[in-house]
C-alpha positions as CSV (number, residue, x, y, z in Angstrom):
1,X,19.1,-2.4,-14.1
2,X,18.9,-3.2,-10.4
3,X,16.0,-5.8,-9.6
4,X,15.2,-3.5,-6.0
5,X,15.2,-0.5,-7.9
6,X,12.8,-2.2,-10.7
7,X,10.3,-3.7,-7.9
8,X,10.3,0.0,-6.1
9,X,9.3,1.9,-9.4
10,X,6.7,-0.6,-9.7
11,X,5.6,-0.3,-6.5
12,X,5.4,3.2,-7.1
13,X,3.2,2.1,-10.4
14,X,0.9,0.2,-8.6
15,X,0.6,3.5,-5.8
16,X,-0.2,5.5,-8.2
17,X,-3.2,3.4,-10.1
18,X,-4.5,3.0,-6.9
19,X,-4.3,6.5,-6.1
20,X,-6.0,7.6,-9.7
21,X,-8.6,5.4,-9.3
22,X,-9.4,6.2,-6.1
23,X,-9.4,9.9,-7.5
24,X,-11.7,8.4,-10.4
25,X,-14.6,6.6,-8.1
26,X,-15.6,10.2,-6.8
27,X,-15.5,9.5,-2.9
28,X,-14.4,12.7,-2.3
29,X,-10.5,12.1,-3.5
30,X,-9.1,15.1,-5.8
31,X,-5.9,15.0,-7.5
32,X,-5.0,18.2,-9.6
33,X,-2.1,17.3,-12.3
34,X,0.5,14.1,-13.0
35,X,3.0,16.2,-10.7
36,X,1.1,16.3,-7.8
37,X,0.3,12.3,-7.8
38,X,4.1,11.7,-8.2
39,X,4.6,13.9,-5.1
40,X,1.7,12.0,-3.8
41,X,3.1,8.7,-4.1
42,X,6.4,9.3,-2.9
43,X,5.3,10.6,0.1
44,X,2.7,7.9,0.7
45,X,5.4,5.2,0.3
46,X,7.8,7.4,3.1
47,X,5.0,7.6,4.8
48,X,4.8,4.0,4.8
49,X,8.2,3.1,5.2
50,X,8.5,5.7,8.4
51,X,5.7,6.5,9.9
52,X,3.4,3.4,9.5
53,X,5.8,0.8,11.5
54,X,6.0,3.6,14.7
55,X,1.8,3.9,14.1
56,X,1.6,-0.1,14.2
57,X,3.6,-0.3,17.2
58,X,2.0,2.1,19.6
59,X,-1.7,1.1,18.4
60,X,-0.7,-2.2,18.0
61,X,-3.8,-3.2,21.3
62,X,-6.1,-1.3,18.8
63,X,-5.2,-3.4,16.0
64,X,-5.5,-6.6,17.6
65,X,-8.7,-5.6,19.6
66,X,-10.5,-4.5,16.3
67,X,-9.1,-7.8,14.1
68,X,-7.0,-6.2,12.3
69,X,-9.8,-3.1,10.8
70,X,-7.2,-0.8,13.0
71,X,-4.8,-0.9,9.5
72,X,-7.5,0.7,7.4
73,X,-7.7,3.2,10.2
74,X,-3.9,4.0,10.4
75,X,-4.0,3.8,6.2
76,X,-6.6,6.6,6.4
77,X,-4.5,8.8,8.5
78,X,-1.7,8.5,6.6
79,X,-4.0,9.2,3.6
80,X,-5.0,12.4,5.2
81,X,-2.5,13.3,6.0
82,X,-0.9,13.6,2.8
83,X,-4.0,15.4,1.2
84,X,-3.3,18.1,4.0
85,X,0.8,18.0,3.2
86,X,0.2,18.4,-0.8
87,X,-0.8,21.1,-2.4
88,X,-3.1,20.0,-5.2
89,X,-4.2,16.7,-3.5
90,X,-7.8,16.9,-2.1
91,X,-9.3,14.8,0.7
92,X,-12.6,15.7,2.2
93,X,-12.4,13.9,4.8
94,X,-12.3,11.3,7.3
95,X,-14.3,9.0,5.5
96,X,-13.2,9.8,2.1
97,X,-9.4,9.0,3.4
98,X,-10.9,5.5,4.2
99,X,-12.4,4.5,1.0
100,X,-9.4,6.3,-0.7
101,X,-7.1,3.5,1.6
102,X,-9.2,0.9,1.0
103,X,-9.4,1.6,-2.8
104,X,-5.3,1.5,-3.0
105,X,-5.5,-1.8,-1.0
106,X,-7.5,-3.5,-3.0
107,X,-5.7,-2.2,-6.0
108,X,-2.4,-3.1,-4.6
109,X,-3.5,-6.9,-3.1
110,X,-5.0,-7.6,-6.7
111,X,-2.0,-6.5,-8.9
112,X,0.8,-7.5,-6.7
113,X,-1.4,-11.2,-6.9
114,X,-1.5,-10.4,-11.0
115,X,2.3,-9.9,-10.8
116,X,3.4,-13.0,-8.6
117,X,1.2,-15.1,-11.2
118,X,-1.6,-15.6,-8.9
119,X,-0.3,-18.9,-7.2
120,X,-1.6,-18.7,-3.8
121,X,0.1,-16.5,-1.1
122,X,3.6,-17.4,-2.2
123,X,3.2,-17.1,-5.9
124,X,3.8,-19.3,-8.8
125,X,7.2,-21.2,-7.7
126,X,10.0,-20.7,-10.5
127,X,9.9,-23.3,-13.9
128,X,13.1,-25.2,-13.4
129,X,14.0,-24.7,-9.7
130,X,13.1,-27.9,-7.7
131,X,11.3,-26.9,-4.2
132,X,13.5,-26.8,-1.5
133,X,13.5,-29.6,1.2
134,X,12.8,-28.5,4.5
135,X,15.5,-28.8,7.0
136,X,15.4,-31.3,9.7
137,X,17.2,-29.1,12.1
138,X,15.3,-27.0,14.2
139,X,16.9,-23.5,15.4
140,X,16.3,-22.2,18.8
């Protein structure tokens, strides 16, 4: 099996915890079958493959202004967005689309950590590759 096809499914896995459990907490998130979170989280992940990079561009001022709390605001949005898109998928709110982002970001921040084994920000490195030595040539 392709390794990029294995990380995107669980990508996808890790989505769609997040997404339950944000749907579990009771912060106004409502999902209505298994169907509907597999739409969900295939249209969160275009979302975030499309949409997201054009969002962080043109409120890129925003983002820097507010340290970086401008990403929870553009994660909300596309949150929202997708409860008003899918039929079945509930978001009250503003507010509810926030904790519902932060609730997947924490979700995906603590498993992706789990999954690299937890090493600092790089991961564990590989048993039986040597580290690589760092190049004394400098590229301009």
């Amino acid at each position: 099996m392709n390794s990029a096809f294995l990380q995107l499914l669980v990508r996808w896995a890790i989505l769609a915890l997040g997404v339950t459990l944000a749907t579990k907490l009771g912060i106004g998130i409502r999902c209505d079958s298994g169907a509907t979170l597999l739409v969900v989280v295939v249209l969160l992940s275009f979302f975030n493959v499309i949409l997201k990079p054009l969002l962080v561009l043109f409120a890129l001022p925003f983002i820097v202004l507010t340290l970086g709390l401008g990403m929870v605001v553009i994660n909300a949005l596309l949150f929202l967005l997708v409860g008003r898109l899918v039929e079945g998928f509930y978001v009250a709110g503003f507010w509810s689309a926030v904790g519902g982002a932060v609730v997947v970001s924490i979700t995906n921040i603590v498993l992706n950590l789990f999954m690299r084994g937890g090493g600092g920000p790089g991961g564990a490195p590989p048993k039986g590759k040597p580290k690589a030595k760092p190049a004394d040539v400098i590229d301009i």
